[in-house]
N, C-alpha and C positions, 0 to 999 in steps of 0.2 A: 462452458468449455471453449477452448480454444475452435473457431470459425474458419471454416476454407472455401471459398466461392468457384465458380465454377473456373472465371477470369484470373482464378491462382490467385489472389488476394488473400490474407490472412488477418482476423480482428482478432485482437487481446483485448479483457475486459481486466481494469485494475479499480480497486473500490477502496477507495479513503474511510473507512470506520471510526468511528469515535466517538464520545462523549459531545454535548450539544457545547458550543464553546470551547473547543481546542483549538480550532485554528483551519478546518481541514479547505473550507471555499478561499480563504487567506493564500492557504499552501498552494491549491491550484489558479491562483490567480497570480501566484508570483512564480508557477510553474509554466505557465500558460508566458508571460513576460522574458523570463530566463531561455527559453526555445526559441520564443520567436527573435528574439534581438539578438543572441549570442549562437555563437557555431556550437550547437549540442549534435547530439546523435539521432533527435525527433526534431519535427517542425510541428506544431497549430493547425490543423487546417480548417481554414472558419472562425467562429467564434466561440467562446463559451457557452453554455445554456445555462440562465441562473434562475429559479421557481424558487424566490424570496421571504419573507416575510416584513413588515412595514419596520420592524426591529433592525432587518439586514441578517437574521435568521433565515437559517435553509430551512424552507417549508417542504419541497417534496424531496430534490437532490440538487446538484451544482452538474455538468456534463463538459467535456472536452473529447474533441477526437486529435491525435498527432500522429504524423506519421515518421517512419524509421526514413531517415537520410542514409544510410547505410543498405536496406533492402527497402524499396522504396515499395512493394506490394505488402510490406506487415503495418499496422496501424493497432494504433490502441484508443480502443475507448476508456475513458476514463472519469471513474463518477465519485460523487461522495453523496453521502446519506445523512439525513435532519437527525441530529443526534438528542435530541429532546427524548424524552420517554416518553408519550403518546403516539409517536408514530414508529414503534416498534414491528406495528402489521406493515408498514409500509417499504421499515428498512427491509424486513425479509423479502420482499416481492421488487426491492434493486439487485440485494442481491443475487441472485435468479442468472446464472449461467458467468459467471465471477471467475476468473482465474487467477489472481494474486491480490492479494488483501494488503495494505499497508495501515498496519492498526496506530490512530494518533492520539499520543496522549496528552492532557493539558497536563506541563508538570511544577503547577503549584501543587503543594505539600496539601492544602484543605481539599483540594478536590482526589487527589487518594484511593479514596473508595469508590465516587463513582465511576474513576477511570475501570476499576476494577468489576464492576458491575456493568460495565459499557465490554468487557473482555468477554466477560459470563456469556454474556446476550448473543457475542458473536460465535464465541465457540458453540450455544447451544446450535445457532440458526449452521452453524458450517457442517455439523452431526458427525464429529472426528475428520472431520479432512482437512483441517487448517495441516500445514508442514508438511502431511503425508501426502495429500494432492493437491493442496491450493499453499504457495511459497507465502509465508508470513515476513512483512518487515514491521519495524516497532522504531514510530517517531518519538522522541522524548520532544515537544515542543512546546514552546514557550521559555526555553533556555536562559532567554535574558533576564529572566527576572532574578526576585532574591528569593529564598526557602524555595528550590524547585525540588521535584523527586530525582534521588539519585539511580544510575543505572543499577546498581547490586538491587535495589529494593522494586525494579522492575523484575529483572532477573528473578528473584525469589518470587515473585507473582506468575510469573510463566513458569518457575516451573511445580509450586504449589496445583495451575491448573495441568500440567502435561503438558504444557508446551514449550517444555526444555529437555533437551538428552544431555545425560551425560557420553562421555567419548566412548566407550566400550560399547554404544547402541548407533543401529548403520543410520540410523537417522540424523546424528549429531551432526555432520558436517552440514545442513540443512537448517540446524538452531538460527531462528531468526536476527536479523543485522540488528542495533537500537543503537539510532541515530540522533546523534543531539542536535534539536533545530531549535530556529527561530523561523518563521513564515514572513514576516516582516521585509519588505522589499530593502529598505536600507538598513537592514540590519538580517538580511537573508542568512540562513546557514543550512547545508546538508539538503537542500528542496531536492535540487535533478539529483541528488549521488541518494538518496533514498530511494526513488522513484526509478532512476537507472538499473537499481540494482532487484526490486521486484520485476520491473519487467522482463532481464535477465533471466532470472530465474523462471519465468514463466516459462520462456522459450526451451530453458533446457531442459524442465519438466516433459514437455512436448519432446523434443528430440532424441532425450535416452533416458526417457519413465515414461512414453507413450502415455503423458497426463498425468504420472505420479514423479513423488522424488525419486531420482536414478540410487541402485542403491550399488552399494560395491564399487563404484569407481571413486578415484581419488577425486576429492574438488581440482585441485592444482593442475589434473589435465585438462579441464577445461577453457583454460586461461588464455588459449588462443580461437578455440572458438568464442570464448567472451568477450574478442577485440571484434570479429564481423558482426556483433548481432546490434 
């Protein structure tokens, strides 16, 4: 859950999910580059934390903290998780106090299922709170390549699990964003406007769902507090 110190300080915790092999230590290392060099909404503070493997595999998790250029007391932690299947004890005990999840998918066409099984794993560990309390975004990356998955056949996977509304449920306007990226530093696409847009969400969870999605308000009036955050 969202953290408030006593110094009025605020931490947001966002957690890269995904299959072992999408890209997610890729994504925050070109996320990490895109902040610090270019005028974004977060800066870096510090450096990365990387617990590797001699492959260049996340062995425990990847860590970033940035902070808001805009409210300079909110900060976000920011982690990803070794997406192999053996450290599934491990992913659940990252993530451990999570407020917005940006789930990544590799989208070659052979890998498919186990993006789909890497989905399973997260909605069982999130126990129905993905969208209702914790804001889901969904990376399609690895874009550049040829035979990627397309967005409709993402879509039909969210919402075969529930995590798609249709418009007549107050939850709909909360259906997660799916962003087509590339991680790739010279071939970057969608890194901060995915990542912008979870953390958003975060804040507005906190501000009017006291930690859930706000329900009954229109998204579109929020469009001006989503310029300050």
């Amino acid at each position: 859950m969202v953290r408030f110190t006593t110094d009025q300080k605020v931490y947001i915790k966002i957690l890269y999910w995904g299959m072992g092999g999408s890209g997610k230590t890729t994504i925050v290392d070109t996320l990490y580059r895109l902040t610090k060099e270019d005028d974004k909404d977060i800066k870096p503070t510090g450096e990365l934390t990387k617990i590797s493997m001699e492959s260049g595999s996340t062995l425990y998790f990847d860590r970033g903290i940035f902070q808001s250029t805009k409210q300079r007391k909110v900060f976000y932690h920011v982690y990803t998780v070794a997406g192999q299947s053996r450290f599934s004890p491990l992913r659940k005990k990252i993530f451990k106090g999570t407020d917005g999840v940006i789930f990544t998918i590799d989208s070659q066409t052979h890998f498919f299922e186990d993006n789909i099984e890497s989905l399973k794993e997260l909605k069982n560990v999130t126990r129905g709170k993905l969208i209702k309390e914790i804001p889901l975004i969904v990376m399609l990356n690895k874009q550049d390549l040829t035979e990627v998955i397309g967005e409709e056949d993402v879509k039909q996977v969210l919402k075969d699990e529930k995590l798609w509304y249709e418009p007549n449920n107050e939850l709909y306007i909360w259906n997660p964003i799916l962003y087509k990226t590339c991680a790739l530093w010279d071939k970057k696409r969608n890194i901060y406007r995915s990542f912008n847009e979870c953390a958003r969400r975060t804040v507005l969870y906190q501000i009017y769902g006291d930690g859930s999605a706000p329900i009954g308000i229109d998204y579109s009036q929020f469009s001006e507090d989503l310029q300050k955050i």
